[in-house]
C-alpha positions as CSV (number, residue, x, y, z in Angstrom):
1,X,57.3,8.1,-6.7
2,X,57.7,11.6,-4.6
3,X,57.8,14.3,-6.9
4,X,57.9,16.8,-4.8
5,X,58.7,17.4,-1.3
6,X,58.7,20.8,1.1
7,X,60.6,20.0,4.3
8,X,60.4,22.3,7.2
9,X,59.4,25.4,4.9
10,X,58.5,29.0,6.9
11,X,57.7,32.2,6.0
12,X,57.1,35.4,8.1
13,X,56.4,39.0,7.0
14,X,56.7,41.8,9.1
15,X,53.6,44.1,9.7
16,X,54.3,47.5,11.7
17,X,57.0,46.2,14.1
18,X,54.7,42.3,14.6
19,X,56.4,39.1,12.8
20,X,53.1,37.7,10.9
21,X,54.2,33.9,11.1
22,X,52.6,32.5,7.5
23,X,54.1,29.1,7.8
24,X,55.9,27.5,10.6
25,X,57.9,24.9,9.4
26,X,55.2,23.1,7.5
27,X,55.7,19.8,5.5
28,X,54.1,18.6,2.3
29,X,54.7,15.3,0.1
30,X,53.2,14.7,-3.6
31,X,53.6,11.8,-5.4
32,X,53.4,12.0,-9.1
33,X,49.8,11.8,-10.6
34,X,48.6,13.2,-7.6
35,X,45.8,15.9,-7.2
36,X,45.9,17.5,-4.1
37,X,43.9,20.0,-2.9
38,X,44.9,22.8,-0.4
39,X,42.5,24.6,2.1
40,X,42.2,27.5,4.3
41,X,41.2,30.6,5.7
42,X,41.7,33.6,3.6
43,X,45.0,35.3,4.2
44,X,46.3,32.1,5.7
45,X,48.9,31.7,3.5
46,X,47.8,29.3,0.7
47,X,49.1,31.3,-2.3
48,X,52.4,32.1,-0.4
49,X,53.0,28.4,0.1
50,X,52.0,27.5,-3.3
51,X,54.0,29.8,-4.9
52,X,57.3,29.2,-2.8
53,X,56.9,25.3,-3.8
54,X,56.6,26.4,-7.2
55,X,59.8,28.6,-7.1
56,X,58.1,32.2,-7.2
57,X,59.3,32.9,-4.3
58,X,61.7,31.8,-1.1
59,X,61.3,30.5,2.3
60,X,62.9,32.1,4.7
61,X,63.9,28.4,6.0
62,X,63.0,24.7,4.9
63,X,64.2,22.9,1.2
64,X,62.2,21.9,-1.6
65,X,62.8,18.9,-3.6
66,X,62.0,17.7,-7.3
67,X,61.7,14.0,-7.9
68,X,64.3,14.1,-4.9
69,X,66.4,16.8,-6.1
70,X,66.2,19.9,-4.1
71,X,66.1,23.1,-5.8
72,X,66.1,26.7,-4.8
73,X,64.0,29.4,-6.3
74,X,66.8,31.9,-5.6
75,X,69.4,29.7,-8.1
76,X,70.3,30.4,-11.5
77,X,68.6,27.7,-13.4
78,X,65.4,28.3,-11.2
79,X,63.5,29.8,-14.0
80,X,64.5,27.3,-16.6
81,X,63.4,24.3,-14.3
82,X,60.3,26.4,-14.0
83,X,59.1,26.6,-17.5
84,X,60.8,22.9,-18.4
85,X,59.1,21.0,-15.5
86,X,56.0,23.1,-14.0
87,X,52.8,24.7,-14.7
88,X,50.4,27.8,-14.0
89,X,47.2,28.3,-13.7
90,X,46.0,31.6,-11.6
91,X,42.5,33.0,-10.5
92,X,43.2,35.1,-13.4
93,X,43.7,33.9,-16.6
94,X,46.5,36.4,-17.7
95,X,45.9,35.9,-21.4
96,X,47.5,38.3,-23.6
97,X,44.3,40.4,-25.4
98,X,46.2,40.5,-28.7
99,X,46.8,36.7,-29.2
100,X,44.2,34.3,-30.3
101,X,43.5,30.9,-27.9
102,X,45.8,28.5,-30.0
103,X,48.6,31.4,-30.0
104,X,48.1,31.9,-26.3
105,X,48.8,28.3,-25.0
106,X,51.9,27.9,-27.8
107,X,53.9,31.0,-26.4
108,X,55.3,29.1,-23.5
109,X,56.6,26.4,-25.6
110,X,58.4,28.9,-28.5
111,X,59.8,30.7,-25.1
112,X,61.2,27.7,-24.7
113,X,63.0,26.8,-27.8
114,X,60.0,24.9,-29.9
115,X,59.4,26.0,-33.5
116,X,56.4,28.0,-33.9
117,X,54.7,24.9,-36.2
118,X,55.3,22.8,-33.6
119,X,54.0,24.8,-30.7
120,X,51.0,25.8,-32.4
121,X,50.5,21.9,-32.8
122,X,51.1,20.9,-29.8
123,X,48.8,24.0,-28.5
124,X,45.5,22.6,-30.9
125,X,46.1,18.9,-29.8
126,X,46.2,20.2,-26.2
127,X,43.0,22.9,-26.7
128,X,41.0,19.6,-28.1
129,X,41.4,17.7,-24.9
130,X,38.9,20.5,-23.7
131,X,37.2,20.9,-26.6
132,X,38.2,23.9,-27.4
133,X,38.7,23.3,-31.7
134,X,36.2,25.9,-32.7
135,X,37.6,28.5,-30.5
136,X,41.7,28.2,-31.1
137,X,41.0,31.3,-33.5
138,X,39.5,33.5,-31.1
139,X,41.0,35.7,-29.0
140,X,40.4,36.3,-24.9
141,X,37.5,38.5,-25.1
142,X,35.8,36.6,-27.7
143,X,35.5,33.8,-24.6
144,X,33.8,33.0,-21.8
145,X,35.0,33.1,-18.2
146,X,34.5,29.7,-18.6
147,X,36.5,29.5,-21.8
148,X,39.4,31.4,-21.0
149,X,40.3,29.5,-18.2
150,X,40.2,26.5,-20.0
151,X,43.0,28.1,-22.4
152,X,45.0,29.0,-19.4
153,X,45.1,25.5,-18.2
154,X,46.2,24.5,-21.5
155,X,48.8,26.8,-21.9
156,X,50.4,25.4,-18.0
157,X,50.2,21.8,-19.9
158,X,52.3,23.1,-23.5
159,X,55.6,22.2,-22.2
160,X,54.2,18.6,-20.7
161,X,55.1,19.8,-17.4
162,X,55.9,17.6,-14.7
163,X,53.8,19.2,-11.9
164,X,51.1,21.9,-12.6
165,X,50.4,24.4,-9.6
166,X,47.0,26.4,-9.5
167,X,46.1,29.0,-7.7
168,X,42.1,29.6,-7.0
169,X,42.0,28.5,-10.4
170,X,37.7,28.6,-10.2
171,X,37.6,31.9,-7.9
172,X,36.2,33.9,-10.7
173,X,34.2,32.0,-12.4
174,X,30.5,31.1,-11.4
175,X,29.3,27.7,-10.4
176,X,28.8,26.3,-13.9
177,X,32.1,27.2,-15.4
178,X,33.9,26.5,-12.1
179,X,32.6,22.7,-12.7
180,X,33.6,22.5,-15.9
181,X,37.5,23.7,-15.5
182,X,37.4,20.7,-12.3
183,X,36.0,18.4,-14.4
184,X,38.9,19.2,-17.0
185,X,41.2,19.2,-14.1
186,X,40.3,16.1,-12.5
187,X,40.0,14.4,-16.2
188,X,43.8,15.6,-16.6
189,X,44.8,13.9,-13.8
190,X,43.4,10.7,-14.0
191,X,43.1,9.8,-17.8
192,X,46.6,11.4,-18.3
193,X,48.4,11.6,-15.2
194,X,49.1,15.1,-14.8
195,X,50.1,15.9,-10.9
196,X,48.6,19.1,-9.3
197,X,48.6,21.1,-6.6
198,X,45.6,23.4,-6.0
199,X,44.8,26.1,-3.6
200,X,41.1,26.6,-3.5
201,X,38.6,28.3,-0.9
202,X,35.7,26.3,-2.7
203,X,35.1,23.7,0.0
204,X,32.8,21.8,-2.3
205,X,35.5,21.5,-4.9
206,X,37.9,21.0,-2.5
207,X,36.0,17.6,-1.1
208,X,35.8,16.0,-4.6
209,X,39.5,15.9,-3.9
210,X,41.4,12.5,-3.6
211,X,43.9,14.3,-1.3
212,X,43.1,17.6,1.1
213,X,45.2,19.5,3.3
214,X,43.9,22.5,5.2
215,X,46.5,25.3,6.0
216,X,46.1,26.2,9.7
217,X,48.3,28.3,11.7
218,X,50.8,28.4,9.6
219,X,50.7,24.2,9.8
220,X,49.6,21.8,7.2
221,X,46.9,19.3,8.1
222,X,45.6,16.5,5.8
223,X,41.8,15.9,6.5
224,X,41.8,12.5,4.5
């Protein structure tokens, strides 16, 4: 089953008085319980596309569709489709310094309506798929790199979403704790059938990817 599709989908920005072309009319297709894997030279425009297929920002042209219906990120009920149906994960973990782990990964789901019992639930069930029970007390700079990543992966999954976008989600980490958070991704994926769509410059992780595209002149290309 498709679960979500970017027809046509360009994006220029203007530079001085020259039209930067980022993408020129590019398509993409993910079926659900998909990972798939996004390259490209820096400045390409990796983040712009993933973030305009994730509703943070507009095309200037093209549609995207979710499980075939097609959504804008300009519409009212974008931001409720948003936290309902998709995740986040950045290079940056964006934890807030004040909150412990478990409270962390819960806010998204009281933001959303849950009781707090039930979201700090949810959040320790989801913390011990990465084995994080001895550190749901602790808070961001009690944790590794390593660590805090992890909590920022769990916090995109609270709200079960339906499609979980990240964004260099290893850049900042070294080699060790980058593995790690792929491991967790790729265990998410294919023990419980979470869909993703990464942008990553690691080219190693990158090939451990079932699907790759490369982003090339403003054009996606699948390399497998």
């Amino acid at each position: 089953m498709i679960c979500l599709a970017g027809h046509q989908l360009a994006k220029n920005f203007l530079d001085s008085d020259q039209v930067i072309h980022v993408l020129s009319g590019t398509d993409i297709i993910v079926n659900q319980s998909e990972l798939v894997c996004i390259t490209g030279q820096s400045g390409c425009g990796k983040s712009t596309l993933l973030h305009i297929l994730g509703l943070l920002d507009a095309p200037d042209s093209g549609t995207i569709e979710l499980f075939g219906k097609e959504i804008n990120s300009n519409s009212p009920d974008a931001a409720h489709i948003r936290n309902r149906d998709m995740g986040f994960v950045f290079q940056f973990h964006y934890l807030i310094e004040d909150l412990n782990a478990q409270e962390n990964v819960a806010i998204p789901a009281m933001i959303a309506g849950e009781s707090r019992q039930k979201s700090m639930n949810r959040a320790t069930e989801i913390l011990h798929l990465f084995d994080m029970d001895h550190r749901i007390g602790h808070y961001p700079n009690q944790l590794s790199g390593g660590e805090q990543q992890r909590v920022s992966l769990a916090r995109a999954l609270i709200n079960n979403p339906k499609i979980v976008f990240a964004d260099e989600p290893t850049g900042n980490l070294d080699p060790q704790h980058s593995l790690e958070v792929w491991q967790n991704i790729q265990k998410l994926n294919q023990d419980f059938g979470y869909t993703f769509v990464i942008v990553t410059h690691d080219s190693e992780l990158a090939n451990s990817s079932p699907i790759r595209y490369e982003l090339k002149n403003g054009i996606l290309v699948r390399n497998n």
